[in-house]
C-alpha positions in Angstrom: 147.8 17.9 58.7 149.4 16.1 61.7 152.6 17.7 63.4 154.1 20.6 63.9 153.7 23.9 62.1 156.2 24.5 59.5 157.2 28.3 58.9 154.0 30.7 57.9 151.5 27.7 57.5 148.5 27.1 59.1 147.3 23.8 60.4 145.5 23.3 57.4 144.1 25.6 54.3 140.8 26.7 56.4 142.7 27.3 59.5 142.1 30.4 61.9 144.9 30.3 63.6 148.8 31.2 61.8 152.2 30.3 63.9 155.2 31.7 62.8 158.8 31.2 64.4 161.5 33.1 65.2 164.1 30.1 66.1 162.6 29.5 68.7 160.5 32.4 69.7 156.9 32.2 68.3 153.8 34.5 67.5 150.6 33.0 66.9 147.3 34.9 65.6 143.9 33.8 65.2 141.7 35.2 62.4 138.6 34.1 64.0 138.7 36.2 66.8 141.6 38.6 66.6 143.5 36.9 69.8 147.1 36.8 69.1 150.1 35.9 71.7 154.0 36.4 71.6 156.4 34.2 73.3 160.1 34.9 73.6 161.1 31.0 74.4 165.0 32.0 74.2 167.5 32.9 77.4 169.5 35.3 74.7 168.8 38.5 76.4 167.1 39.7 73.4 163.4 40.9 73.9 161.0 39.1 70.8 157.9 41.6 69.5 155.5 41.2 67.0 153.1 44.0 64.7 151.1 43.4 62.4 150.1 45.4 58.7 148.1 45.9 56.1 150.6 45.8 52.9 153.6 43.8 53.0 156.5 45.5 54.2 154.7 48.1 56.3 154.4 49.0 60.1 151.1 49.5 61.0 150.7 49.0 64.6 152.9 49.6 67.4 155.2 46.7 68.9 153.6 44.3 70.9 156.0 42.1 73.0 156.3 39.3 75.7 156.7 41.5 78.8 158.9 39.0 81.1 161.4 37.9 78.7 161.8 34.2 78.6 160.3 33.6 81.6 157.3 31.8 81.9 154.1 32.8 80.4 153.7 34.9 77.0 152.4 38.6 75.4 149.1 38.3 74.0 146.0 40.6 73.3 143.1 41.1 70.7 143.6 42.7 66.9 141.8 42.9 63.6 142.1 44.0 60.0 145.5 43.0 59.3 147.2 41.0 56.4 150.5 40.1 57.9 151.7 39.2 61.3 156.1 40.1 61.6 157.6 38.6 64.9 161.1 40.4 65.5 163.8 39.8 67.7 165.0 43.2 69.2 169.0 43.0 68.6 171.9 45.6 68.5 171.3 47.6 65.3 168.9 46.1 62.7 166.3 44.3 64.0 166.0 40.4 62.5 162.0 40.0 61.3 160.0 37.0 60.1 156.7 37.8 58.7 153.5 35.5 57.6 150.3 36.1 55.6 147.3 36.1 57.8 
């Protein structure tokens, strides 16, 4: 499939690697190897995180954000054994979460 990445779909069914936006904040993960990253692409002032779990609707790891904001370059690091991958955008009271099947 050519193009971008619509919302929780991978480039194609066999795909490693899942992309899910937040407007335009991203988190992408790669089954293959457990390397995900977290990119807060928005001058809003509000910090974008991701975690990941095992059963929909659960917290299972801590929070694992983009440490500079929207400035250049992204969070990433290495995880495995999870189901779903949630990117968040940390704003005054409830949080606002997208999450995708991995």
């Amino acid at each position: 499939m050519a193009g971008a990445l619509t919302l929780g779909t991978a480039l194609s069914a066999h795909a490693a690697r899942h992309t899910v936006n937040h407007g335009s904040d991203y988190a992408t993960y790669d089954t293959s190897n457990g390397w995900f990253e977290v990119c807060d692409m928005e001058q809003d002032g509000n910090g974008v995180y991701v975690y990941f779990s095992k059963t929909y609707g659960s917290r299972d790891t801590g929070q694992y954000g983009d440490p500079n904001g929207s400035l250049g370059g992204c969070g990433n690091g290495y995880i495995t054994g999870y189901k779903y991958m949630n990117i968040c955008e940390d704003v005054v009271g409830w949080d606002s979460c997208v999450s995708v099947n991995l």
